[in-house]
C-alpha positions as CSV (number, residue, x, y, z in Angstrom):
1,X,-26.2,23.9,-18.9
2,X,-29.3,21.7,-17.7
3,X,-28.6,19.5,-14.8
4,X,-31.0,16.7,-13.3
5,X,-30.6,14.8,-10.4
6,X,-32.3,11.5,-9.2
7,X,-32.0,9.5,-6.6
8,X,-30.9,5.3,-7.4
9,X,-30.4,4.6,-3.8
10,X,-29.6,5.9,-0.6
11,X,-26.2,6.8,-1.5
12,X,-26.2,6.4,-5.4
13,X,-27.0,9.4,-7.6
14,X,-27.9,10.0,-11.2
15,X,-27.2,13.2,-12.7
16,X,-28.3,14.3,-16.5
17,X,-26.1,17.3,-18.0
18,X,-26.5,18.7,-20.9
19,X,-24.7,21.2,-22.8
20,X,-25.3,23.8,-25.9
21,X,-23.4,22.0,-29.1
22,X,-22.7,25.5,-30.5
23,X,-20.2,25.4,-27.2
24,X,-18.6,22.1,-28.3
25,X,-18.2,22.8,-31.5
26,X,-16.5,26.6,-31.1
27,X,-13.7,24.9,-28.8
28,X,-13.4,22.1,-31.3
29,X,-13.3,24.4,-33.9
30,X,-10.8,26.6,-32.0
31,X,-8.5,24.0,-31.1
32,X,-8.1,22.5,-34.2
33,X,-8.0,26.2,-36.0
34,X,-4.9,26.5,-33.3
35,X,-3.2,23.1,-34.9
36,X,-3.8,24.0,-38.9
37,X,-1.7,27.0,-37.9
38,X,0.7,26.0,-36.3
39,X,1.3,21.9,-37.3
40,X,3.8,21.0,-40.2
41,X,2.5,18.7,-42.5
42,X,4.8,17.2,-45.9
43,X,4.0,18.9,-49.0
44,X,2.5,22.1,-46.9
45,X,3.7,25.5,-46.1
46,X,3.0,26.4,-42.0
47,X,-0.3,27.3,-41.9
48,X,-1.7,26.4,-45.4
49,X,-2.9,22.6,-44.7
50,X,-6.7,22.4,-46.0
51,X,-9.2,22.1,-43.3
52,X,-9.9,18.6,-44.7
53,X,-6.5,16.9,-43.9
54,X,-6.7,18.7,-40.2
55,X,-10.0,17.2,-39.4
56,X,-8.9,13.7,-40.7
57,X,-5.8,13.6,-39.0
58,X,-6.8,15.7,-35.9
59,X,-10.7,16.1,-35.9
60,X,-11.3,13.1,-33.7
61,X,-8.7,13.0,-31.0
62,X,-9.3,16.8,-30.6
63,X,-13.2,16.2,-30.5
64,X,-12.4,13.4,-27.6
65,X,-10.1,15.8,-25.3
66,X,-13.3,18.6,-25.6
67,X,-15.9,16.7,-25.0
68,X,-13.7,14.6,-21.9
69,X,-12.9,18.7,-20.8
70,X,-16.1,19.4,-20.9
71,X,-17.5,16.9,-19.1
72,X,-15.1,17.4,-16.1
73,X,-16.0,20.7,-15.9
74,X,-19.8,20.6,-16.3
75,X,-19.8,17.7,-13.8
76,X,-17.4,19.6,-11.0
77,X,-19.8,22.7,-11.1
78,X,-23.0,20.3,-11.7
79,X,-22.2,18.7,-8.2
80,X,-21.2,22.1,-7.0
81,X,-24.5,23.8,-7.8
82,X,-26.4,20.4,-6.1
83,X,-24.5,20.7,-3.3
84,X,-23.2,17.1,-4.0
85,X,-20.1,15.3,-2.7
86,X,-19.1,12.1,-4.3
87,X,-17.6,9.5,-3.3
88,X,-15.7,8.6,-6.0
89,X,-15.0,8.6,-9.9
90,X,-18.5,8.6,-11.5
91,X,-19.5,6.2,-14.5
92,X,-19.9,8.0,-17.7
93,X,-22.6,7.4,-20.2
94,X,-22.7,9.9,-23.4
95,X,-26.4,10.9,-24.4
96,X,-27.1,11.0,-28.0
97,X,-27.2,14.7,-29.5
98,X,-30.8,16.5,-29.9
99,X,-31.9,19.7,-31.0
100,X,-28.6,21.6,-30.4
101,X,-27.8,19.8,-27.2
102,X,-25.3,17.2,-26.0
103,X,-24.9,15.7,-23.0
104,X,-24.1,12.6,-20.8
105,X,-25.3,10.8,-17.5
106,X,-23.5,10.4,-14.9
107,X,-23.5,7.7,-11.8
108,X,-22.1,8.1,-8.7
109,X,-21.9,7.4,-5.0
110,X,-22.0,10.2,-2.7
111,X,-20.5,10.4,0.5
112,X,-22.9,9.2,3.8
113,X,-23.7,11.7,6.5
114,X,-22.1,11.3,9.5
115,X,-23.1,14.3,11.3
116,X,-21.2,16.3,13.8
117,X,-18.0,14.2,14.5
118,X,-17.1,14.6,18.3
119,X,-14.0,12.6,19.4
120,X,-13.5,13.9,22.7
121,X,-15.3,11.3,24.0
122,X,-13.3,8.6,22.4
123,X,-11.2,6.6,24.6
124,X,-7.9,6.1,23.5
125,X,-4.4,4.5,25.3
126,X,-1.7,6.5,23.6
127,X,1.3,3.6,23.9
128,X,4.6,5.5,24.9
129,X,8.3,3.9,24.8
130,X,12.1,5.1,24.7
131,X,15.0,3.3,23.1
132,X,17.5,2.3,26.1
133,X,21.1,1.1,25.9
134,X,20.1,-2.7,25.8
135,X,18.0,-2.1,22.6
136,X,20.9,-0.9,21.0
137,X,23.1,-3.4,22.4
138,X,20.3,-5.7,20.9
139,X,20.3,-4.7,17.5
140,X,24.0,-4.5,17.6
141,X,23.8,-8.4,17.9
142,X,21.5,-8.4,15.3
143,X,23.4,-6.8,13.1
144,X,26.3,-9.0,13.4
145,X,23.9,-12.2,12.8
146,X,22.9,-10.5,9.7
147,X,26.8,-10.7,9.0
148,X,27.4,-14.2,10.0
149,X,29.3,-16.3,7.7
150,X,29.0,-20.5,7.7
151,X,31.3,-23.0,7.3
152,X,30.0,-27.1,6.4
153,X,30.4,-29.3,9.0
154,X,29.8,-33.0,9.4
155,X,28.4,-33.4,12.5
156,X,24.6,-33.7,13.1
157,X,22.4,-30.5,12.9
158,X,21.8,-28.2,16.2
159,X,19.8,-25.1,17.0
160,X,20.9,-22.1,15.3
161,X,22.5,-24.3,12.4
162,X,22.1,-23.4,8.7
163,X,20.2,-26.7,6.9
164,X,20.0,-27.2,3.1
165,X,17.4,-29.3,2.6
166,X,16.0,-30.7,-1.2
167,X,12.1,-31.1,-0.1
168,X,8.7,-31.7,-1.5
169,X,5.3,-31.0,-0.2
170,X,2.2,-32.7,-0.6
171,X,-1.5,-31.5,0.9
172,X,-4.7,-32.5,-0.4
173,X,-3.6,-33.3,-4.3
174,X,-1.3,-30.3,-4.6
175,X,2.6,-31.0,-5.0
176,X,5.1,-28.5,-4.3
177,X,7.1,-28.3,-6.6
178,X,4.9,-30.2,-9.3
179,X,8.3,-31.9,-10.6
180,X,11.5,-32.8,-8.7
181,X,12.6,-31.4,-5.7
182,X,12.6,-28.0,-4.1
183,X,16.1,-27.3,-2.8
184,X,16.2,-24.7,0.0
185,X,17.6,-23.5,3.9
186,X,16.7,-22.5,7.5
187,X,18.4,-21.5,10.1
188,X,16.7,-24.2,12.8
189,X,14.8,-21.8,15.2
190,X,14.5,-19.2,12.9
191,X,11.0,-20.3,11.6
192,X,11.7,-19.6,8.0
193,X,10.7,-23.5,7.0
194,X,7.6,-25.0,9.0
195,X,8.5,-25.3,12.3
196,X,7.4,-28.9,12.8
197,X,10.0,-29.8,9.9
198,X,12.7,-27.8,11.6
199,X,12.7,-30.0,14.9
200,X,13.0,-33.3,13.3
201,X,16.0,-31.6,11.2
202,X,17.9,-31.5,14.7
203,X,20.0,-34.5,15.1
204,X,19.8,-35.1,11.8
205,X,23.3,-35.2,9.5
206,X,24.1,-34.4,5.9
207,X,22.3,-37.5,3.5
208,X,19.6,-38.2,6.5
209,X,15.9,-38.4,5.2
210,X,13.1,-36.7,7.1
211,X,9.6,-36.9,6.9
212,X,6.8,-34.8,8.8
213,X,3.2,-34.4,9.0
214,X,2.1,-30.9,9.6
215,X,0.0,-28.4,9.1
216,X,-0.2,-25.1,7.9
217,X,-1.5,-22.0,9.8
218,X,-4.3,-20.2,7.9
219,X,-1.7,-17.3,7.3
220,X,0.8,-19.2,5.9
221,X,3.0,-17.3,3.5
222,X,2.0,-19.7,0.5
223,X,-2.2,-19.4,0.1
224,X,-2.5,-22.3,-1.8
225,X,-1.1,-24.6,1.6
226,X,-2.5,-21.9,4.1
227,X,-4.8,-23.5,6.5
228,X,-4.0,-27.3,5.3
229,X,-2.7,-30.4,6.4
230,X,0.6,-32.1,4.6
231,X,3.3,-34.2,4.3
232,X,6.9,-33.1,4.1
233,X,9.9,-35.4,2.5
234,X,13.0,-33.6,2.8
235,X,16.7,-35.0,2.3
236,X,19.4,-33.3,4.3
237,X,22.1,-32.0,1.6
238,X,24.4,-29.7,4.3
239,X,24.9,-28.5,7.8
240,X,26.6,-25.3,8.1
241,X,27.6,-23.8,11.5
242,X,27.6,-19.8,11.9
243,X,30.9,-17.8,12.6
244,X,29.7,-14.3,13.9
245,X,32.5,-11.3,12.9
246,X,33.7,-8.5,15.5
247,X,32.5,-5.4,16.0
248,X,35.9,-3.8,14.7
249,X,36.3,-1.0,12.3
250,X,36.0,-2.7,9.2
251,X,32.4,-4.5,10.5
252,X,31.2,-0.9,11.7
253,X,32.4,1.0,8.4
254,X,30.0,-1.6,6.3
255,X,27.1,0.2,7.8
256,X,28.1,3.6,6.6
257,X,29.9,4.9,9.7
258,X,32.9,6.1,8.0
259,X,34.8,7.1,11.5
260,X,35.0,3.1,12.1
261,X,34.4,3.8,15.5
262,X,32.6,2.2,18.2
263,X,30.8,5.1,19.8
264,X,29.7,6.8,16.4
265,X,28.4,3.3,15.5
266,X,26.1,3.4,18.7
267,X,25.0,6.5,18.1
268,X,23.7,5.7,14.3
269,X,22.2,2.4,15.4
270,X,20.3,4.5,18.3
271,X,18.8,7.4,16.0
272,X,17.7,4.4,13.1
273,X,15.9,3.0,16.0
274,X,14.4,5.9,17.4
275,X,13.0,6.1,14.0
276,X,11.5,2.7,14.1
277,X,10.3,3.4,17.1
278,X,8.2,6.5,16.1
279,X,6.9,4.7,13.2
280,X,5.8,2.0,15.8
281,X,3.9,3.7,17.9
282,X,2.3,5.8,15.6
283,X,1.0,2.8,14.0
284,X,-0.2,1.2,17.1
285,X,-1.9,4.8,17.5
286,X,-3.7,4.9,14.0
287,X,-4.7,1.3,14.9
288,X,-6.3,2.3,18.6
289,X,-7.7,5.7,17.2
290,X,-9.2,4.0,13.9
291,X,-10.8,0.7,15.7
292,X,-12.9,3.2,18.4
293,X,-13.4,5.9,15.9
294,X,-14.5,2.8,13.4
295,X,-16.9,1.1,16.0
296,X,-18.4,4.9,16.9
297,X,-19.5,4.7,13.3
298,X,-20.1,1.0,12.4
299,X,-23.9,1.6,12.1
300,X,-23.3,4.3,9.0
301,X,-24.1,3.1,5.4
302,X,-20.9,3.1,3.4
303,X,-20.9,3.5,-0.7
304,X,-20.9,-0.4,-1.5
305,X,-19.8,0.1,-4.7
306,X,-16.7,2.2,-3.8
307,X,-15.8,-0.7,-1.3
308,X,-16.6,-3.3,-4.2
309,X,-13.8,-1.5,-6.3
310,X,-11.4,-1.2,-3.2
311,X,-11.9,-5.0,-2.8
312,X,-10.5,-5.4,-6.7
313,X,-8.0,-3.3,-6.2
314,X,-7.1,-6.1,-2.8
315,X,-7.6,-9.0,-5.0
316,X,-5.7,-7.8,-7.8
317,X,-3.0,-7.0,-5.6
318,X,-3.0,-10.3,-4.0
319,X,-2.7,-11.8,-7.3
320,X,0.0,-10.4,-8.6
321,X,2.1,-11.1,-5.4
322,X,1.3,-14.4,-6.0
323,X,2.7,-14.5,-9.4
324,X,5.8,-13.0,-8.0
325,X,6.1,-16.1,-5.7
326,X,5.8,-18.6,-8.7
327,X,1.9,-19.2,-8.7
328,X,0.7,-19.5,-12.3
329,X,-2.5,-17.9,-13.1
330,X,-3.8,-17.2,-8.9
331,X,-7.0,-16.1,-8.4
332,X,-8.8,-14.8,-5.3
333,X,-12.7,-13.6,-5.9
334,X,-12.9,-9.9,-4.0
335,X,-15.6,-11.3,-1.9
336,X,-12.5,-12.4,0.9
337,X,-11.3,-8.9,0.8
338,X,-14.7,-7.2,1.0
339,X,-14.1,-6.6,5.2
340,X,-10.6,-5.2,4.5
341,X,-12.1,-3.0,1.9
342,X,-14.5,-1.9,3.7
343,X,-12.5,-0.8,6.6
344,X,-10.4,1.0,4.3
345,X,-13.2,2.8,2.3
346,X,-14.7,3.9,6.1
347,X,-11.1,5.0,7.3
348,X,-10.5,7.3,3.9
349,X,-14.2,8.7,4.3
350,X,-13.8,9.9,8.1
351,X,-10.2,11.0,7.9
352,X,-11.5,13.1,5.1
353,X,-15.1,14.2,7.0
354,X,-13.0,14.9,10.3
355,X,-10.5,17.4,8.3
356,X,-13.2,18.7,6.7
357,X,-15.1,19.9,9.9
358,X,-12.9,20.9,11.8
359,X,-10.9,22.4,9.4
360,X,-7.9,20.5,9.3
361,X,-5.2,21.2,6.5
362,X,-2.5,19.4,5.2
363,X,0.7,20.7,6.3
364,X,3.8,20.5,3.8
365,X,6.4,20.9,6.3
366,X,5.0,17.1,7.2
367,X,4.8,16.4,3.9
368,X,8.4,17.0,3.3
369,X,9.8,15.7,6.6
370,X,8.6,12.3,5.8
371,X,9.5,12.0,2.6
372,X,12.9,12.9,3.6
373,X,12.6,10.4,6.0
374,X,11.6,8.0,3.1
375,X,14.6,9.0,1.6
376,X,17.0,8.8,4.2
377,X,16.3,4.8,3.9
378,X,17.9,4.2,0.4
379,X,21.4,4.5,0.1
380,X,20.6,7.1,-2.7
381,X,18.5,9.8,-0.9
382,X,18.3,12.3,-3.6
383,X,17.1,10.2,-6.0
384,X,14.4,8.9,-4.2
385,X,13.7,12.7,-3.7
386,X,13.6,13.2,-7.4
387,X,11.5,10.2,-7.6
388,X,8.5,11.2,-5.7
389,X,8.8,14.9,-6.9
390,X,8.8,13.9,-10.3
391,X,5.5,11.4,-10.0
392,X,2.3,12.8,-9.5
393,X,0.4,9.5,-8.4
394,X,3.5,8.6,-5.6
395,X,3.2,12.3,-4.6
396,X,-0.1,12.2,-4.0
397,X,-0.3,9.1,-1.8
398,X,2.1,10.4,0.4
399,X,0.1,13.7,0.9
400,X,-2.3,11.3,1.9
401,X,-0.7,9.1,4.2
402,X,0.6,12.6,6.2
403,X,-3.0,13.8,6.0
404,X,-4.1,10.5,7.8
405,X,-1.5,11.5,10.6
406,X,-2.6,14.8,11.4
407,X,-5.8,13.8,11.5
408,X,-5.1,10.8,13.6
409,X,-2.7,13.1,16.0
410,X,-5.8,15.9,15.6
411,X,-8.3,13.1,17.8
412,X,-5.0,11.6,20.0
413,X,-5.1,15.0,21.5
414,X,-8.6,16.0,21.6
415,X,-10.0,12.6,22.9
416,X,-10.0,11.2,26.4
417,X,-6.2,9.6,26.4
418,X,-4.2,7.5,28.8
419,X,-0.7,6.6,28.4
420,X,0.7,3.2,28.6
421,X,4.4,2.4,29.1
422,X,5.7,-0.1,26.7
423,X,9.2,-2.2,26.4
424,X,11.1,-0.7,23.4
425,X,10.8,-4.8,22.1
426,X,7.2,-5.1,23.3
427,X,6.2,-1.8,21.3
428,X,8.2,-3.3,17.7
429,X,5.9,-6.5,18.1
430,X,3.0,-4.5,18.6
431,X,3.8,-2.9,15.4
432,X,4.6,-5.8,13.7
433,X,1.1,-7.9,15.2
């Protein structure tokens, strides 16, 4: 094998491999010697199917899995012998066959040098918090909403009252819907409809017709009103007031608590909490630990063409949410999702740098502790199990996600840390902000 290795850019490569045909063609040869043995064909007895038949049938599939096995392997021991790392999945070119060669050209970004990575001098506020006996008497309460039932009433709407509404929306030439009415609810307070829309709707009565000027925050839910200014015509259709049920055994039993009682009930709701709670802070960790470990390395040149495909992945994304909401045919360009993806591409190439030096492996017990964890969510925990074991591709994000813990507990307790005492409520928002 011949390797050659040039240099586009800063962080792009070029590599030229190229391989003895005579080492093509005996695997070829081999594999599809391996099939005429073996392959039933009509009209044939095992093993007697001329050659002919087997290399029009077989001949080129077979030739595509060689030569696609072949260049996997001549590239991971080309970058291997070039001391190479890249930075992603390289873009093929096949070269055309010469004097008993063949051989391809392959592109790539490699990953940027950061040098010795030393966190100890990163300073980091490690949020702490504990779930007290309010929290759960909290989410009790919250549960119980969850479980209100309404009844109509005719008297004019109040705070906490469930509105059906039959609205339409108008802001700068875009209708929603395009035709008729949409006909939806909000609990008034909740924030579920614009909020300027859900304080004329107090005082109002079933038949009353509202309109409101508003508009939209830049993050509104819908992109296409996000950031713009409207008009709202609604029509009240019914006021329903809320009836909340008891915490009795039946209400307690619903939630999976099969003793019915009140204590065991407390006891669930605490641990699902503690769990949140974990979850919380150890995302408002990763986000403390990634911004200062981010900034520390700001002035590094990323692969821009590894960001420009994370940014299509975004976009892509976005888009197909957006279909799922009832847009028809969205489209976002990736140059809005260019920061996010480059933040991304940065966090995946030092997560993976700082394991690397300092030797940091992936631990399964982890591994397994939070996908049980996962599982213990659904009300069918072994097959969410099966589920993950069963898909490479699902498997393999979640090794990464517990790989980005480690590594993120790994600088947490080798950087200069202070601890800062947070409400059990204040540490959710966090989480959620």
């Amino acid at each position: 094998m011949q390797v050659s290795v040039e240099n586009v850019s800063n962080l792009e490569r070029r590599v030229t491999v190229s391989l003895p045909s005579d080492r093509f063609n005996a695997i070829a040869g081999s594999r599809l010697g391996e099939i005429a043995r073996s392959v039933r064909i009509k009209g044939f007895r095992p093993g007697k199917v001329p050659a002919k038949i087997i290399e029009q049938r077989y001949g080129p599939q077979v030739r595509d899995e060689v030569f696609g096995d072949l260049v996997r392997e001549s590239f991971d021991e080309a970058v291997r012998k070039e001391n190479l790392r890249p930075a992603g999945a390289p873009r093929i070119e096949v070269t055309p066959p010469a004097e008993g060669q063949m051989g391809y050209v392959a592109t790539f970004e490699v990953v940027p040098e950061f040098g010795a990575i030393d966190v100890t001098t990163l300073p980091i506020v490690r949020a702490t918090s504990e779930v007290l006996e309010a929290d759960v008497d909290n989410m009790v309460e919250t549960l119980r909403t969850q479980r209100r039932t309404w009844s109509p009433v005719e008297r004019a709407a109040q705070a906490g009252d469930l509105v059906m509404v039959e609205m339409v929306t108008q802001a700068e030439g875009l209708r929603r819907p395009a035709e008729g009415e949409d006909r939806t609810a909000t609990v008034i307070g909740s924030g579920m409809l614009d909020n300027e829309l859900e304080m004329r709707l107090v005082g109002q009565s079933a038949g009353a017709d509202v309109h409101v000027e508003t508009s939209y925050a830049a993050d509104w839910a819908d992109p296409a009103l996000a950031g713009k200014t409207a008009t709202i015509d609604a029509r009240v259709v019914r006021v329903s007031e809320p009836h909340m049920p008891q915490v009795d055994a039946e209400f307690i039993r619903a939630f999976g608590v099969r003793s019915g009682q009140a204590e065991d009930f407390r006891i669930e709701v605490r641990a699902n909490l503690e769990r949140e709670l974990k979850g919380a802070l150890m995302a408002r960790l990763r986000a403390e630990v990634l911004d200062k470990l981010l900034a520390q390395f700001a002035h590094v040149e990323l692969p821009a063409r590894l960001i420009e495909s994370e940014a299509q992945v975004q976009a892509r994304m976005a888009e197909q949410n957006a279909r799922e909401a009832g847009q028809t045919d969205p489209h976002f360009p990736i140059e809005g999702f260019l920061p996010v993806a480059r933040q991304r591409v940065a966090t995946v190439l030092l997560i993976n740098e700082i394991s690397r030096q300092h030797n940091i492996r992936l631990e399964p017990q982890r591994v397994n502790e939070m996908l049980r964890l996962i599982a213990s969510t659904y009300e069918e925990p072994k097959q969410v199990l099966d589920l993950y074991r069963d898909n490479p591709r699902m498997m393999q994000e979640l090794q990464g996600r517990v790989m980005e813990e480690q590594v993120i507990d790994w600088i947490a307790e080798q950087a200069h840390a202070t601890e800062h005492r947070l409400s059990f409520a204040d540490a959710m928002q966090q989480r959620r902000g």
